[in-house]
Backbone as JSON, one array per atom type, in Angstrom:
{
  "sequence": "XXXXXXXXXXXXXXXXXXXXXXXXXXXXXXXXXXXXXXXXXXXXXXXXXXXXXXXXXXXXXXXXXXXXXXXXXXXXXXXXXXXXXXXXXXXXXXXXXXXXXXXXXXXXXXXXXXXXXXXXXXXXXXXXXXXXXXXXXXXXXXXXXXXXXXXXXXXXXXXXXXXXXXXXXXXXXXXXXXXXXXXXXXXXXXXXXXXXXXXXXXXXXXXXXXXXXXXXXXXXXXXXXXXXXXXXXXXXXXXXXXXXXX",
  "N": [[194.91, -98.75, -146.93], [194.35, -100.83, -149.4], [193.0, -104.37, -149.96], [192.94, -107.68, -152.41], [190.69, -108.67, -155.41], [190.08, -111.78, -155.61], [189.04, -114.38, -157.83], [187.08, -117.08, -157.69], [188.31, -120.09, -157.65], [188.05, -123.55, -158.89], [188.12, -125.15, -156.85], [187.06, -123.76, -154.63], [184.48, -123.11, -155.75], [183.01, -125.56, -155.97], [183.27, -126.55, -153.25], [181.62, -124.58, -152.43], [179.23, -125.0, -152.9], [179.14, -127.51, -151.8], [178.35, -126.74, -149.2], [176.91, -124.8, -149.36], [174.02, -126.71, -149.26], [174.33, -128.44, -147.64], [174.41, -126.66, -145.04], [171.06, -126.47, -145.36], [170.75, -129.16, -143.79], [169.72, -130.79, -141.26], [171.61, -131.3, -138.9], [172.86, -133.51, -136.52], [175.06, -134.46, -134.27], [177.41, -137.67, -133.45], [179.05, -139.3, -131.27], [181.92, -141.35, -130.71], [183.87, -143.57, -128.44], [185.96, -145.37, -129.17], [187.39, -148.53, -128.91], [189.64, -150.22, -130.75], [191.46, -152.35, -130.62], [192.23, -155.24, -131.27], [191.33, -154.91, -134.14], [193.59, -153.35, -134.97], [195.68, -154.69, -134.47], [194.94, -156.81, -136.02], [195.88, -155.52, -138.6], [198.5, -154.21, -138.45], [199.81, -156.7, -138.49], [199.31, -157.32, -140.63], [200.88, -157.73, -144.38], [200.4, -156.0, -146.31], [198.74, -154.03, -145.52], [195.2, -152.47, -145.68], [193.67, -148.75, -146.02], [192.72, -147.44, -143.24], [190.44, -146.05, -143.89], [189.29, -147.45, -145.53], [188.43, -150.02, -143.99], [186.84, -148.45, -141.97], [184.5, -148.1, -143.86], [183.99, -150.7, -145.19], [182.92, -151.16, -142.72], [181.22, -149.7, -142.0], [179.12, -150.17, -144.2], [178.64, -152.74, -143.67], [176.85, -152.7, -141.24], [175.17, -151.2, -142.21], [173.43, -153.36, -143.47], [171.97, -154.19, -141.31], [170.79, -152.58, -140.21], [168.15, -150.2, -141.49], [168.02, -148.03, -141.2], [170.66, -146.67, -141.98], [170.88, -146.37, -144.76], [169.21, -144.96, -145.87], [167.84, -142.07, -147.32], [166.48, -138.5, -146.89], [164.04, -136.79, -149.01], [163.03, -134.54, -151.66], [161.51, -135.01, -153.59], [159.09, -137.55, -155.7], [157.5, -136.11, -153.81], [158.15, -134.46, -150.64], [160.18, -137.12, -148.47], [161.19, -140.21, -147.07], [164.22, -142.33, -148.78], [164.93, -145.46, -149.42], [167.87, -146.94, -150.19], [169.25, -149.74, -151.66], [172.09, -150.72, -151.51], [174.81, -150.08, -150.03], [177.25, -146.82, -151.12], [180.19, -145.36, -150.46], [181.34, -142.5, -150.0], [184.51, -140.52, -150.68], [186.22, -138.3, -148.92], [188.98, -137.23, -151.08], [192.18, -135.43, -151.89], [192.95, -133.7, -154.87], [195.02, -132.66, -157.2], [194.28, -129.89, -159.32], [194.71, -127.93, -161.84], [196.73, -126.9, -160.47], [195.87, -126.16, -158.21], [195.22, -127.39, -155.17], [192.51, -129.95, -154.44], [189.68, -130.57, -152.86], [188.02, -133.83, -153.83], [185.46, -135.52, -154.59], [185.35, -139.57, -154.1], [183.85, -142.33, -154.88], [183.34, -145.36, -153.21], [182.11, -147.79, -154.05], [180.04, -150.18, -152.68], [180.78, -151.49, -150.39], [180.69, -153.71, -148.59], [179.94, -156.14, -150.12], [182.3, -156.62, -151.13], [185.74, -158.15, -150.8], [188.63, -156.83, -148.52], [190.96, -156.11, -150.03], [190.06, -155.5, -152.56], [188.45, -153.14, -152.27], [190.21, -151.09, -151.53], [191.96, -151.59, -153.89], [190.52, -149.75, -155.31], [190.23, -147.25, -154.0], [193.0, -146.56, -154.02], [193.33, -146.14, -157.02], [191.56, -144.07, -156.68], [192.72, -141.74, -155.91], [195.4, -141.5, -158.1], [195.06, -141.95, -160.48], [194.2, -140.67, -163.77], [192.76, -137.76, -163.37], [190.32, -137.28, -165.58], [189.49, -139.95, -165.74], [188.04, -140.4, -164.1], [184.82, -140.98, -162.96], [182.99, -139.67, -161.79], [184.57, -137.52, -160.53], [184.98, -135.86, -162.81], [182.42, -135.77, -163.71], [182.21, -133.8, -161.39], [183.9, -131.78, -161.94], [183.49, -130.41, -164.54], [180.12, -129.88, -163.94], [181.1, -127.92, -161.83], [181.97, -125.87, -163.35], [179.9, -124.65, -164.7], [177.3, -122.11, -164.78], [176.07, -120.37, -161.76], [173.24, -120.73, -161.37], [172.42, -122.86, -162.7], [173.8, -125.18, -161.99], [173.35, -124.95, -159.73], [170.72, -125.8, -159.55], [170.92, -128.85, -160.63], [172.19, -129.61, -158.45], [170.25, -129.67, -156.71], [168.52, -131.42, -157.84], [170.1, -133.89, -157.69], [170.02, -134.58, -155.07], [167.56, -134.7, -154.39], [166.46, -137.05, -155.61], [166.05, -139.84, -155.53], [167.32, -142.55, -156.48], [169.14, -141.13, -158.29], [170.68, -139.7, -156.62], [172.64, -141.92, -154.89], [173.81, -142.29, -157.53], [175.29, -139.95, -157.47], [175.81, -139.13, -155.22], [176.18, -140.68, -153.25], [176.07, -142.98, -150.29], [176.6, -142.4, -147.99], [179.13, -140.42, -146.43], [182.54, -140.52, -145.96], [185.33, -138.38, -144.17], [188.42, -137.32, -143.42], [191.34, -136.27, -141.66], [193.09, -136.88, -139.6], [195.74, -138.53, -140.61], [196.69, -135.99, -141.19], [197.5, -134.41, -138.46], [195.35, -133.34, -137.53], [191.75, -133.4, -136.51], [188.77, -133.47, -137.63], [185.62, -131.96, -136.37], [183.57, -131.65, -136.93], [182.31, -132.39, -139.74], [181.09, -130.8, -142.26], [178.54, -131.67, -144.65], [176.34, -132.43, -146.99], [175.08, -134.92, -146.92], [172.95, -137.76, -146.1], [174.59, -139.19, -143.91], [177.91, -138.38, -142.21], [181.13, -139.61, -141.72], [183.95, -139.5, -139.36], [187.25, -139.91, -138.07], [189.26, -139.81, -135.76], [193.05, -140.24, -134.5], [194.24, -143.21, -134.69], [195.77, -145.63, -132.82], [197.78, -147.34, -130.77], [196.97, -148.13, -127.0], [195.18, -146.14, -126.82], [192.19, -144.61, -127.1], [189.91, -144.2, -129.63], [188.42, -141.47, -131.1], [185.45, -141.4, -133.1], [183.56, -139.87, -134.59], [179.87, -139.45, -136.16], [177.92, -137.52, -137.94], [174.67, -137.01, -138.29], [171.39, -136.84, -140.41], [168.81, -135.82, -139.13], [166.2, -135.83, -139.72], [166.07, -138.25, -140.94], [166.75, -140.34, -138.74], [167.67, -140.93, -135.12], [168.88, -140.51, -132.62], [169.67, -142.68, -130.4], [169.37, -144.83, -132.29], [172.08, -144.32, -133.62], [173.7, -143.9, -132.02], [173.44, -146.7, -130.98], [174.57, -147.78, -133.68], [177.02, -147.09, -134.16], [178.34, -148.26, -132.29], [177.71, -151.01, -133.01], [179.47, -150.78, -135.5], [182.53, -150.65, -134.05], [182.58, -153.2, -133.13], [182.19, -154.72, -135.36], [183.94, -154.26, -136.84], [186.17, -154.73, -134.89], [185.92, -157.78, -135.05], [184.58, -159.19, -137.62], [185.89, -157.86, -139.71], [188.45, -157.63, -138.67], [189.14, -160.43, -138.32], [188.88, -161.06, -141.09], [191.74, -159.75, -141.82], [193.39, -161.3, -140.68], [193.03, -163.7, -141.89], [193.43, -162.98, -144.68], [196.24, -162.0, -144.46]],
  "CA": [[195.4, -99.89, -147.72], [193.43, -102.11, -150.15], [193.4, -105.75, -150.57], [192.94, -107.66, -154.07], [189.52, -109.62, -155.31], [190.37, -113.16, -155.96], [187.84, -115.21, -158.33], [186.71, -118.19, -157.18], [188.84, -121.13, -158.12], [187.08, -124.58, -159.12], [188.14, -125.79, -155.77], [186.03, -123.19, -153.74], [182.95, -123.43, -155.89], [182.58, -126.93, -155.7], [183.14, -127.07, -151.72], [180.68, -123.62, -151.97], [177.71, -125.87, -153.36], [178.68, -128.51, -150.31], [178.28, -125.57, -147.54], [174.88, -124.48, -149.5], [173.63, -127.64, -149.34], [174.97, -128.94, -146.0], [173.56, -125.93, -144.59], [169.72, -127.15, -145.17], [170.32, -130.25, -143.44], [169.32, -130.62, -140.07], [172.32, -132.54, -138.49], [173.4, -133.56, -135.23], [176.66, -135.15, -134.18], [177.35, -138.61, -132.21], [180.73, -139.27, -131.09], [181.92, -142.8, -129.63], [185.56, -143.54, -128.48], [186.25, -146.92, -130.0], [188.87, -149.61, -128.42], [189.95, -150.57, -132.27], [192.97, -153.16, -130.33], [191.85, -156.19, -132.16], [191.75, -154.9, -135.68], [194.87, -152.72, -134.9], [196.8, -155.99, -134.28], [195.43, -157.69, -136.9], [196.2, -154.53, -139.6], [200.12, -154.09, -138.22], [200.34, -157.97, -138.8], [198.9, -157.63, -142.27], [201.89, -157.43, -145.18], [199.89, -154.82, -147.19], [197.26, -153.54, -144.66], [194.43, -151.65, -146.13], [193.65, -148.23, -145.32], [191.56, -147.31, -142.19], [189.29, -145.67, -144.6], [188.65, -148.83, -146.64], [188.38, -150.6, -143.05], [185.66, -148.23, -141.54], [183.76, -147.76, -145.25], [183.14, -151.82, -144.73], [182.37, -151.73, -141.46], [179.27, -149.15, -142.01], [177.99, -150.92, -145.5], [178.27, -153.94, -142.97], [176.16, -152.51, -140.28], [173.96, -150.6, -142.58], [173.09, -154.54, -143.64], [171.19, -154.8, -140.37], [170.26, -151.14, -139.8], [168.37, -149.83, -142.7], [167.73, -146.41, -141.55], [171.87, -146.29, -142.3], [171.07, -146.58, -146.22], [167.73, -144.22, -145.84], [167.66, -140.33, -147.11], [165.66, -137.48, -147.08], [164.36, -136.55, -150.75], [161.99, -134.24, -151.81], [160.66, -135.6, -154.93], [158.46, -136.39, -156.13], [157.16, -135.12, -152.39], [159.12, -134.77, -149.09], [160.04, -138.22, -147.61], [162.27, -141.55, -146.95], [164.35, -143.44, -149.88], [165.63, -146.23, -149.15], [169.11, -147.76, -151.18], [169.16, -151.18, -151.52], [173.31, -151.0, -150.88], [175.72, -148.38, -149.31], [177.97, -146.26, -151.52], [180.54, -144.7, -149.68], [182.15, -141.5, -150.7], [185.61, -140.29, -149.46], [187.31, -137.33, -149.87], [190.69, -136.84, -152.18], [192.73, -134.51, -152.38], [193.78, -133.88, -156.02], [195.53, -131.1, -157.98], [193.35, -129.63, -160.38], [194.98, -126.0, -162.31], [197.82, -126.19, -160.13], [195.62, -125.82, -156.38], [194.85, -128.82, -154.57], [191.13, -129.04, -154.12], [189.07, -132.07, -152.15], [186.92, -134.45, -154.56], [184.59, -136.83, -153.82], [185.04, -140.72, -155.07], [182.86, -143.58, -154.84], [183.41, -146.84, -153.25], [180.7, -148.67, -154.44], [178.96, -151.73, -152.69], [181.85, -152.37, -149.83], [180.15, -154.83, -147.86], [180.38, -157.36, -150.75], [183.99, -157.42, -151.54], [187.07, -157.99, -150.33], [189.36, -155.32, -148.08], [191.87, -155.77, -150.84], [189.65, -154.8, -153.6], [188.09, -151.42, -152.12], [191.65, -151.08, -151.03], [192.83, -150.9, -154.87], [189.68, -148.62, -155.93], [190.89, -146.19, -153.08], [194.52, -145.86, -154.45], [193.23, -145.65, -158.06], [191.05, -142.28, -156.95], [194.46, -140.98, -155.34], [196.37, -141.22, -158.6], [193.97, -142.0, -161.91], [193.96, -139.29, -164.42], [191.48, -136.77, -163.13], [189.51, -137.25, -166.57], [189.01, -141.08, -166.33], [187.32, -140.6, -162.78], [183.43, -141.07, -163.61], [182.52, -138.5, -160.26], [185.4, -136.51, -159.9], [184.94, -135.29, -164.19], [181.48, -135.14, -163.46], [181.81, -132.93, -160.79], [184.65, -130.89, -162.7], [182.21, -130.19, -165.26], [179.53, -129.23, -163.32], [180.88, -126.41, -161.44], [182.32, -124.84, -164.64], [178.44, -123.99, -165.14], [176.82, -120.51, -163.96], [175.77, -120.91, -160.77], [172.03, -121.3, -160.91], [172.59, -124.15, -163.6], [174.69, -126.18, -161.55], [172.74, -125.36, -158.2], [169.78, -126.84, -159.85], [171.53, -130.06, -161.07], [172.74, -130.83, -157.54], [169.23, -129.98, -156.0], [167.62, -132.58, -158.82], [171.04, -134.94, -157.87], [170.01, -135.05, -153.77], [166.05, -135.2, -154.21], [165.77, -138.15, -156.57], [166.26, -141.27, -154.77], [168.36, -143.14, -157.34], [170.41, -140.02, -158.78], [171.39, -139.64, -155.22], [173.1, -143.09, -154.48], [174.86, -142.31, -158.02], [176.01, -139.26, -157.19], [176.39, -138.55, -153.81], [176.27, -142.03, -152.37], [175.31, -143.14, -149.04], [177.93, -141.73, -146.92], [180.57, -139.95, -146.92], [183.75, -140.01, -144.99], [186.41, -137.02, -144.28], [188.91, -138.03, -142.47], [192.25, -135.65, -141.98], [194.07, -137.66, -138.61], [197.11, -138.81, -141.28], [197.7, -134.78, -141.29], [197.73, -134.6, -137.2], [194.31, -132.48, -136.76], [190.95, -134.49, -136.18], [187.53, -132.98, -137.67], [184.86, -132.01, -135.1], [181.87, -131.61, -137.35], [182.29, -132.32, -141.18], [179.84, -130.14, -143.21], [178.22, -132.28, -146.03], [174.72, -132.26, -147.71], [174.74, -135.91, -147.09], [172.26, -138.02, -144.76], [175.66, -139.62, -142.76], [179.12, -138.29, -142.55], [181.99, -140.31, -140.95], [185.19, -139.23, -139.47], [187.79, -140.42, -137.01], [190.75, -138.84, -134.87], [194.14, -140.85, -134.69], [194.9, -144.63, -134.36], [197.23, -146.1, -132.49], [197.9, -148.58, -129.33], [197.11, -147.62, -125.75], [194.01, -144.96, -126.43], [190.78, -144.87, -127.8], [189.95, -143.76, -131.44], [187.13, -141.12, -131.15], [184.66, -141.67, -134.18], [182.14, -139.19, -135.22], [179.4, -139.35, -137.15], [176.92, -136.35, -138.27], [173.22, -137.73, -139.34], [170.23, -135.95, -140.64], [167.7, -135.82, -138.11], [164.74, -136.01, -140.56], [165.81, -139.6, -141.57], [166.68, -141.23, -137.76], [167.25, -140.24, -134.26], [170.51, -141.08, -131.92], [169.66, -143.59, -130.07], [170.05, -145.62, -133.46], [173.48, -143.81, -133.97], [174.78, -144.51, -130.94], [173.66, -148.74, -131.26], [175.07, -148.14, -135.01], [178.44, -147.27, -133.78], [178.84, -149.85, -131.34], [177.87, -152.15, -133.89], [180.57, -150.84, -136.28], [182.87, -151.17, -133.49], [182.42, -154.53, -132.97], [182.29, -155.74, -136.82], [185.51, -153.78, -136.88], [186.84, -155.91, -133.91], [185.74, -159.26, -134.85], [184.52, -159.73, -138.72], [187.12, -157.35, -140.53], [190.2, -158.17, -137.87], [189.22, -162.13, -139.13], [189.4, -161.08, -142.4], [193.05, -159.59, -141.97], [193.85, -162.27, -140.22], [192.73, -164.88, -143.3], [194.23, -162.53, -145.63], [197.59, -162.57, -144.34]],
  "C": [[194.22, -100.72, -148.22], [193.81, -103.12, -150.16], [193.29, -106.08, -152.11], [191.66, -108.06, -153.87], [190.38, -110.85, -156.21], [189.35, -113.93, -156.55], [188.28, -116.45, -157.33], [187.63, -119.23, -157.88], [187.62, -122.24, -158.22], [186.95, -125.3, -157.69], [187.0, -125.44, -154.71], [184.32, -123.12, -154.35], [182.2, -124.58, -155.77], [182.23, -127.02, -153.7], [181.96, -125.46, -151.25], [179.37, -124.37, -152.32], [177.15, -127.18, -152.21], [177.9, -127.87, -149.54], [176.9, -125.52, -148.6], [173.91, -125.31, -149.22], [173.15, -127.94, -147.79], [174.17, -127.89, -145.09], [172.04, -125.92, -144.16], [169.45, -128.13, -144.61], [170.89, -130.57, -142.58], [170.18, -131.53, -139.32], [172.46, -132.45, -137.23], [174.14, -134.86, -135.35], [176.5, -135.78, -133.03], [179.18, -138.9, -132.03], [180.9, -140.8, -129.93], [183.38, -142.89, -129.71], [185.71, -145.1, -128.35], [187.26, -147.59, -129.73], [189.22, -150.56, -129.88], [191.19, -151.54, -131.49], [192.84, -154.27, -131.41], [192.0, -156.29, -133.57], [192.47, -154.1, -136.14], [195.94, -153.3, -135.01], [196.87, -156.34, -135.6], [196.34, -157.02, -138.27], [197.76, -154.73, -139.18], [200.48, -155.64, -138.8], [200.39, -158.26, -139.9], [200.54, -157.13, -143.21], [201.42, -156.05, -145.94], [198.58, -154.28, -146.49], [196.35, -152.81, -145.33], [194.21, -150.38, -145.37], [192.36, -148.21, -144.16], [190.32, -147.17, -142.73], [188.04, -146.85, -144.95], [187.97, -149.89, -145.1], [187.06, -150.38, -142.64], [184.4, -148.57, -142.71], [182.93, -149.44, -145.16], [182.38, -151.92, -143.67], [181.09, -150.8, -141.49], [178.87, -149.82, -142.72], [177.68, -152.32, -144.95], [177.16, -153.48, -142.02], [175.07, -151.86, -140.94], [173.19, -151.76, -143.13], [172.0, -154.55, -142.76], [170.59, -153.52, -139.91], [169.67, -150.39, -141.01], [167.8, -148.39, -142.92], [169.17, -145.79, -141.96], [172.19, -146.38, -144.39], [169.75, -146.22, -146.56], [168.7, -142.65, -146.27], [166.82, -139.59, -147.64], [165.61, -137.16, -148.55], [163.22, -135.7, -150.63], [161.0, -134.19, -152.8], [160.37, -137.13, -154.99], [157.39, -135.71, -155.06], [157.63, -135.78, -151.77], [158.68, -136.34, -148.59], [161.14, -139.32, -147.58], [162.93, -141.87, -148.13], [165.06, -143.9, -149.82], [166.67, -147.23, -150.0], [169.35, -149.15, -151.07], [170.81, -151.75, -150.81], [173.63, -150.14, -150.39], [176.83, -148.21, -150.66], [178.47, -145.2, -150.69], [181.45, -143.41, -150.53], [183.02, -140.68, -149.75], [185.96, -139.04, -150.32], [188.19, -137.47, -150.16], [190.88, -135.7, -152.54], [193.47, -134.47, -153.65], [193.98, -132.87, -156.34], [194.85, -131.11, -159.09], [194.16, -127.58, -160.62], [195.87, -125.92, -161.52], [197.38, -126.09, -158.3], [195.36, -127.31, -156.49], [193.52, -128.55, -154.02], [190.62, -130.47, -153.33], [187.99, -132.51, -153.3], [186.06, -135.22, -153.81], [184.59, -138.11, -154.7], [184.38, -141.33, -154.31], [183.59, -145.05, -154.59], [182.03, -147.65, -153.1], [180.82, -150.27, -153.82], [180.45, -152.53, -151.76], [182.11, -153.5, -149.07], [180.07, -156.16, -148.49], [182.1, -157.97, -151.19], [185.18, -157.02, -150.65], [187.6, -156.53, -150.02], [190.14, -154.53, -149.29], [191.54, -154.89, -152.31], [189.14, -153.1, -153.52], [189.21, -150.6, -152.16], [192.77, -150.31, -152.23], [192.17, -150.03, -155.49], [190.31, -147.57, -155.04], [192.61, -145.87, -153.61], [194.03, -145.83, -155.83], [192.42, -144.18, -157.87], [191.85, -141.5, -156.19], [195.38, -140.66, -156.54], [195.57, -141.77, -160.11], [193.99, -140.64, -162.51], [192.13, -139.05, -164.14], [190.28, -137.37, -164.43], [188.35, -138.85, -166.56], [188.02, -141.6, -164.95], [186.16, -140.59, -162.99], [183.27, -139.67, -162.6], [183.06, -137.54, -160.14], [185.2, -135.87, -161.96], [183.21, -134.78, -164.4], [181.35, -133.7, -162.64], [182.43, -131.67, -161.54], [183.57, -129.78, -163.23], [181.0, -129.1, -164.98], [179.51, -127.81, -162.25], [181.57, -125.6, -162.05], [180.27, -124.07, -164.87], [178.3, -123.09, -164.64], [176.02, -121.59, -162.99], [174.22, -121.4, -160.79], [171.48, -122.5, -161.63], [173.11, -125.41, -162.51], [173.72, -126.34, -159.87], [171.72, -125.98, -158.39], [169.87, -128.15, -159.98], [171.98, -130.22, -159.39], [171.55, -130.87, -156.71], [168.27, -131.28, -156.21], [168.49, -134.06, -158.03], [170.23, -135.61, -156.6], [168.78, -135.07, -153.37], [165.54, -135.85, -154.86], [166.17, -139.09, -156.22], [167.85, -142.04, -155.61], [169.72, -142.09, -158.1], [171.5, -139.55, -157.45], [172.58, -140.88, -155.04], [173.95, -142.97, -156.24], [175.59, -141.74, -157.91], [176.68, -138.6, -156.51], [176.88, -139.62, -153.06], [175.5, -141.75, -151.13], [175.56, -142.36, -147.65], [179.19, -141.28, -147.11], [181.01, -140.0, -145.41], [185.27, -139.24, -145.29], [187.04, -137.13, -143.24], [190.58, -137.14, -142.55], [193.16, -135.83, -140.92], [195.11, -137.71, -139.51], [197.49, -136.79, -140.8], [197.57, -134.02, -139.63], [196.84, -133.51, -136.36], [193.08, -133.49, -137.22], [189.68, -133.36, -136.83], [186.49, -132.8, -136.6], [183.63, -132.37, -135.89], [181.9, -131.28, -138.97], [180.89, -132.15, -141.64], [179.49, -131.3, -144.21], [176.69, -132.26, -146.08], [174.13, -133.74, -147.32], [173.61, -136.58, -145.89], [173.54, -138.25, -143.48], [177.11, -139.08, -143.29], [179.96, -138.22, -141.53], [183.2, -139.47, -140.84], [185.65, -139.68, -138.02], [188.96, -139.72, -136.82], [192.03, -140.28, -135.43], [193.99, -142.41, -134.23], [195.43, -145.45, -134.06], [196.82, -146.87, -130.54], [197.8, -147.67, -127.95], [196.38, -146.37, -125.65], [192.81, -145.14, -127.3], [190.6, -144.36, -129.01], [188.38, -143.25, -131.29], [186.7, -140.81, -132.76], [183.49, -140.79, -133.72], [181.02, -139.01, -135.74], [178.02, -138.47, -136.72], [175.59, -137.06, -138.98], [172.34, -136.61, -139.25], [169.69, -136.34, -139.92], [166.08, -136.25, -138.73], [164.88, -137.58, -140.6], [165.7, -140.93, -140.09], [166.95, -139.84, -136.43], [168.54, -140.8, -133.21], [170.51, -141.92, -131.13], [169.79, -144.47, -131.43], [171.38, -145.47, -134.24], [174.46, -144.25, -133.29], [174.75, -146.21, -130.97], [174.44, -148.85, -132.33], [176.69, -148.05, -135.02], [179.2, -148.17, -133.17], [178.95, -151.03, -132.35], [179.53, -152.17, -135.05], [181.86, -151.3, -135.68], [183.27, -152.73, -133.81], [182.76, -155.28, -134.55], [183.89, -155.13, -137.55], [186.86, -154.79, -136.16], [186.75, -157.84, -134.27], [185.84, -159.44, -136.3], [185.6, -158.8, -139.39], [188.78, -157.81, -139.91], [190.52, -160.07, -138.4], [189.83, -161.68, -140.24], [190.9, -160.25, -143.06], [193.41, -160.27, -141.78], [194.63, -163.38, -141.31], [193.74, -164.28, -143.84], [195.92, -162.48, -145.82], [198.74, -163.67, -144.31]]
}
């Protein structure tokens, strides 16, 4: 018996350029189990709660404020070394239908540490349901893996070794996060220096939090203080600011 050959859809070449990527870069995984009660309360109390996403996404661009190897990455132009982003851009995955499959994108919440829950809050449901086209990132990326492959693998090597083309196009961090569908990530692949993810949420257990860093840029003892910190600015300054908001 034979099987068939199946081309590549747009979905799998795009998430084949992550894995190539991701592959070169040297990660290791910290894992902290997080007593979230505080800004669990205040969220249930809230009328229109924001999501978790939008929740954590502040609480790193807050902590990468005071930590600034959390808004550092590896580049290798124009020779191997540090480059440091003046803000955090966080990038989440979405699932959107593209041709009929459902494929994962990547959007941009830009600069979450300055504004309001509510505002990241409504950028995050506009890259859930925005025509595909009018997405700056997600039409970019389209785009780009319509190209032959050694076109497009060049363009994302240029994207993630030029300091500033980086932070437009990849951002700072990404988080992948698939608890709503009732399985937890262990070790999300990405090309990126940091990438966030968390298990389930809920009263009466801990909320284990993940995060994967490049090794070239820091070292885990600053992963593990950087979590705690998030923690904490999770518990105290975002649970205020549900509080207020409500």
């Amino acid at each position: 018996m034979t099987g068939r050959r199946i081309p590549l859809s747009l979905g799998r070449r795009l998430i084949g350029e992550v894995s190539h990527f991701a592959l070169r870069t040297p990660n290791g995984v910290m894992e902290r189990a997080m007593d979230l009660g505080s800004v669990l309360a205040a969220r249930k109390a809230h009328p229109a709660p924001p999501s978790w996403i939008v929740l954590f996404a502040k609480a790193w661009a807050r902590t990468a404020e005071e930590v600034p190897a959390l808004r550092r990455c590896y580049v290798r132009l124009p020779w191997p070394g540090l480059y440091e982003h003046p803000t955090s851009v966080v990038m989440v995955t979405i699932e959107r239908d593209v041709a009929g499959e459902p494929i994962p994108l990547f959007g941009r919440l830009k600069h979450p540490e300055f504004k309001p829950l509510a505002e990241t809050d409504t950028a995050l449901k506009s890259l859930k349901t925005a025509p595909l086209s009018s997405v700056r990132e997600f039409a970019y990326a389209l785009r780009t893996t319509r190209l032959p492959l050694p076109l497009r693998r060049g363009l994302w090597w240029l994207g993630l070794n030029i300091g500033p083309y980086r932070i437009a196009y990849f951002g700072t961090v990404a988080i992948s996060v698939t608890a709503p569908f009732g399985a937890e990530v262990l070790h999300a692949v990405s090309p990126l220096g940091y990438c966030l993810s968390f298990g389930h949420i809920g009263p009466g257990a801990p909320t284990m939090v993940r995060l994967s860093f490049d090794h070239r840029i820091t070292d885990g003892t600053t992963i593990a203080r950087a979590l705690a910190r998030i923690e904490e600015v999770l518990n105290t300054e975002l649970a205020a600011e549900l509080a207020a908001s409500a």
